[in-house]
VOGU-3710 file (C-alpha; in Angstrom, 3 decimals, decimal comma):
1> xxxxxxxxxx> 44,216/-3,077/42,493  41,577/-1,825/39,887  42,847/-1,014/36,311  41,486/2,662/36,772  43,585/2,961/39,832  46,589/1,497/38,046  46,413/3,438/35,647  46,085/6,711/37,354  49,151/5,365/39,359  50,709/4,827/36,507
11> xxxxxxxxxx> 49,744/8,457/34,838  51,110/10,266/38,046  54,532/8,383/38,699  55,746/8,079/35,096  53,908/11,693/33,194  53,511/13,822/36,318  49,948/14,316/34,899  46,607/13,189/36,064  44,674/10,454/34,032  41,113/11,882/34,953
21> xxxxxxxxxx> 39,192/9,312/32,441  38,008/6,232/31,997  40,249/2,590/31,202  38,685/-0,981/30,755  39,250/-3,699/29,857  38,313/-5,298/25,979  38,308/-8,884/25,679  38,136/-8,527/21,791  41,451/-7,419/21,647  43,637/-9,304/20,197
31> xxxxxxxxxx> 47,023/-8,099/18,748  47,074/-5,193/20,369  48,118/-4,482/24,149  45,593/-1,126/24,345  43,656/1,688/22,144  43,806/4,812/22,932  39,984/6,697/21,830  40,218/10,375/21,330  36,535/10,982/20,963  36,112/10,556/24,385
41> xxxxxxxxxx> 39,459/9,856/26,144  39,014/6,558/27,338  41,507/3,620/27,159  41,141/-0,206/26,292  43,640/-3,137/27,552  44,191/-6,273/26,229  43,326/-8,366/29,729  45,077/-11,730/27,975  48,070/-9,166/27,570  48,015/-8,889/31,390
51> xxxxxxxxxx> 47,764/-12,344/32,072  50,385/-13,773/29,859  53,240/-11,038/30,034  55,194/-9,986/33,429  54,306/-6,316/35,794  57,070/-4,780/33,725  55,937/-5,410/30,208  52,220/-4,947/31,014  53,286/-1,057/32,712  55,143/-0,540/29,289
61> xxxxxxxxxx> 51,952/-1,212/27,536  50,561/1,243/29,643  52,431/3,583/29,349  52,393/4,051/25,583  48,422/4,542/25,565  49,532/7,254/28,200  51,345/8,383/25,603  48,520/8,993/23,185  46,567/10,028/25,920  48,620/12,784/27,526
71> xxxxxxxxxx> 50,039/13,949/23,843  46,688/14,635/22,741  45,269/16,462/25,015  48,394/18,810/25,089  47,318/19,058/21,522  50,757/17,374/20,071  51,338/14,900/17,846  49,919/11,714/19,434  49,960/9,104/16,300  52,491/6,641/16,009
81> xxxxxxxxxx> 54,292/8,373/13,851  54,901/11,598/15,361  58,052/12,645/15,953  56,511/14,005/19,509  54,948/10,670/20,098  58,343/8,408/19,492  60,394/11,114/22,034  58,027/10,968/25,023  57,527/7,162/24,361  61,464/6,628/24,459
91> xxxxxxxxxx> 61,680/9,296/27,549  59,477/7,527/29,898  60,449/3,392/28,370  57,266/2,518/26,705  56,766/-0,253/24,295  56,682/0,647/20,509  54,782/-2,366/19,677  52,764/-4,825/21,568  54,604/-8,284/22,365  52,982/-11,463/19,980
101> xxxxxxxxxx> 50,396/-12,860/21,363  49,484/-15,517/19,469  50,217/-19,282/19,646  52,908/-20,464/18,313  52,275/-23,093/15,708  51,330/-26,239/16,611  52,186/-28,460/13,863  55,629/-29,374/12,795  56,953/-30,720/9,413  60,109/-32,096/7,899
111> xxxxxxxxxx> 61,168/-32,800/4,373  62,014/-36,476/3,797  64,767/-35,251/1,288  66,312/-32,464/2,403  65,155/-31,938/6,055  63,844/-28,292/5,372  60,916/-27,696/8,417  57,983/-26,074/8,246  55,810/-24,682/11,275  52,162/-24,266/10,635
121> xxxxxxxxxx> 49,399/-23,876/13,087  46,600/-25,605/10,793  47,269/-29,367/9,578  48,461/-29,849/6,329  46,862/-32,511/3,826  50,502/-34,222/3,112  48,529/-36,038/0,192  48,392/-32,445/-1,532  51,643/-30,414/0,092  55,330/-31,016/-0,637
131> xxxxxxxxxx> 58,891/-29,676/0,290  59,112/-25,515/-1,173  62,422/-26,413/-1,736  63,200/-29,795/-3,067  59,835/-30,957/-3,727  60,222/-33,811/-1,384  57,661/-35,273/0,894  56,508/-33,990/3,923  56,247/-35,612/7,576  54,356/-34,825/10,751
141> xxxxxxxxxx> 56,573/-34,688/13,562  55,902/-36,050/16,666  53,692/-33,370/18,804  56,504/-33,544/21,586  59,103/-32,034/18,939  57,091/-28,877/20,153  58,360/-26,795/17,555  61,794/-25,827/19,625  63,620/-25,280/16,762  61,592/-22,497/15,255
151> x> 63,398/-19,700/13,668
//
């Protein structure tokens, strides 16, 4: 199925109201799961976001640019902090904020001393960087650690 068509699908099941413009998708997105452009009505997904993330989370997304969409052109409040905004996105379950999309780090290290970890996703030069805590010295851990133990 064509985003257009999902969206319009989308529009009519969960509003009740027609979606009568345009929605692409935007590669350069990168945080974000959609925009919303008044000027001209259109709407932008995240196509990574649609990739990575199950049907369910990807029709939430979807739903809050309806939001936007549908507010606005009922001349309401259709920012993220209008009060109308939050009701109609908590009446018809969309998401308030787009789930992370970034990698998690890929580098994991360990105090010597006191065992504090750290999670980076750059390498660290371990000749210059030591412990926050203790001052102790830092270690690499092996790449398999994978970084389960993140907070």
């Amino acid at each position: 199925m064509k985003l257009i068509d999902y969206v319009k699908q989308v529009s009519l099941e969960d509003f009740g109201l027609p979606f009568v413009h345009e929605a692409t998708w935007n590669k350069r997105l990168r945080s974000t799961g959609g925009r919303f452009f008044p000027k001209d009505g259109h709407l932008d997904f995240n196509p990574k976001m649609y990739e990575k993330l199950d049907r369910k989370t990807f029709r939430q997304i979807v739903r809050h640019e309806l939001c936007h969409y549908h507010l606005y052109f009922a001349g309401k409040g259709y920012k993220h902090g209008d009060a109308d905004f939050k009701r109609l996105l908590r009446e018809v379950g969309g998401l308030r904020y787009a789930p992370a999309s970034h990698p998690s780090p890929s580098y994991c290290y360990q105090c010597q001393s006191c065992g504090q970890l750290y999670f980076r996703q750059r390498r660290v030069n371990l000749q210059k960087f030591r412990c926050g805590r203790c001052h102790g010295t830092l270690i690499l851990l092996p790449s398999d650690f994978s970084c389960k133990n993140q907070p």
